[in-house]
N, C-alpha and C positions, 0 to 999 in steps of 0.2 A: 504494500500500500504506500510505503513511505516514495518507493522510487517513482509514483504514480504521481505524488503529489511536492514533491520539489521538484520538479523542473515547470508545474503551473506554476507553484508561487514564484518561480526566478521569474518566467516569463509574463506573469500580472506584475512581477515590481518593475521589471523593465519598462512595460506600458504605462505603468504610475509616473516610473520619470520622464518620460516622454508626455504626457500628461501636463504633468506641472511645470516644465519648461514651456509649453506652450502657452498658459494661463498668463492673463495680465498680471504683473504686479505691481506695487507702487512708483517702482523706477520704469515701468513697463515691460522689460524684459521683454523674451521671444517674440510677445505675442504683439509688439508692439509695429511690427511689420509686417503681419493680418488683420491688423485691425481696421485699415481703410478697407480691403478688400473686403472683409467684414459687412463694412456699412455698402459699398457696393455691391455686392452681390446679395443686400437681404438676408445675412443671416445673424439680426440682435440676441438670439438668444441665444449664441455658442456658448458664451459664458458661464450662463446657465449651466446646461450640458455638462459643460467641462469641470462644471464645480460638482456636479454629482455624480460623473464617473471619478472624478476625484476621490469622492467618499464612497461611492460603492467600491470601486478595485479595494480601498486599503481596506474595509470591511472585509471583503472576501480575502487578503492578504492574512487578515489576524483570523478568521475564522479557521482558513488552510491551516494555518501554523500551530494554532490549537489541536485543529483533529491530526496533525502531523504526529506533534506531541504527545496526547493520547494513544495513539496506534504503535508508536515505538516504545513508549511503557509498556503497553499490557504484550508485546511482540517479547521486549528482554523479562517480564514478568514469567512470562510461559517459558521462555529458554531457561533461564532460572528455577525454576519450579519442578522441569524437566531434568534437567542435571542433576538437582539433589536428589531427585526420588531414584534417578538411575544409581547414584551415587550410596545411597541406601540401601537400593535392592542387592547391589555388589558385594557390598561388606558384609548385606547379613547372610545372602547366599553362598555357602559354601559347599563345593560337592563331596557325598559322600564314599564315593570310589577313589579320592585322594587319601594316600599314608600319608603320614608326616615322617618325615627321616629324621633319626635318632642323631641330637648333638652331637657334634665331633667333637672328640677330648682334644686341649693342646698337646704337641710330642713336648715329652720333659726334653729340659735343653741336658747337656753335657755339664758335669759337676765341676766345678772348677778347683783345678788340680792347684 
């Protein structure tokens, strides 16, 4: 799921800055050389528009990244969860067709003459 959903969020934040560069701002910015063409061509409410894909991408940006987040907790939750019990069942399962070989004694060393 995670690899499903980072590469929308890269490519909705891309679109965001593309977005906000284009938007007026105080000093005018990008957008300040659309904006005749703007009034010429009939379209006053870009602004509009662009003020609310503004707010919907970044909504859908933090929404993505929440169920990002979520999805790769309960994913290493399960991996986790999965190990231990494996890791349990190991140690308490032991077969009974194995002997155990009897400790080696050390060789006594050579007395010292």
């Amino acid at each position: 799921m995670t690899s499903i959903l980072v590469p929308i969020i890269i490519i909705l934040a891309v679109l965001l800055v593309l977005i906000v560069l284009v938007q007026k701002s105080k000093g005018g910015g990008l957008a300040a050389g659309f904006q005749s063409s703007n009034q010429i061509m009939g379209a006053p409410k870009t602004a509009d528009f662009l003020e609310k894909a503004t707010w919907g991408i970044m909504s859908g940006i933090a929404v993505l990244c929440i169920l990002c987040t979520v999805t790769t907790h309960k994913a290493v939750a399960e991996q986790n969860s999965a190990l231990q019990a494996g890791a349990v069942e190991s140690a308490m399962s032991t077969p009974e067709n194995v002997e155990t070989a009897p400790a080696e004694t050390p060789a006594e060393a050579p007395a010292a003459e």
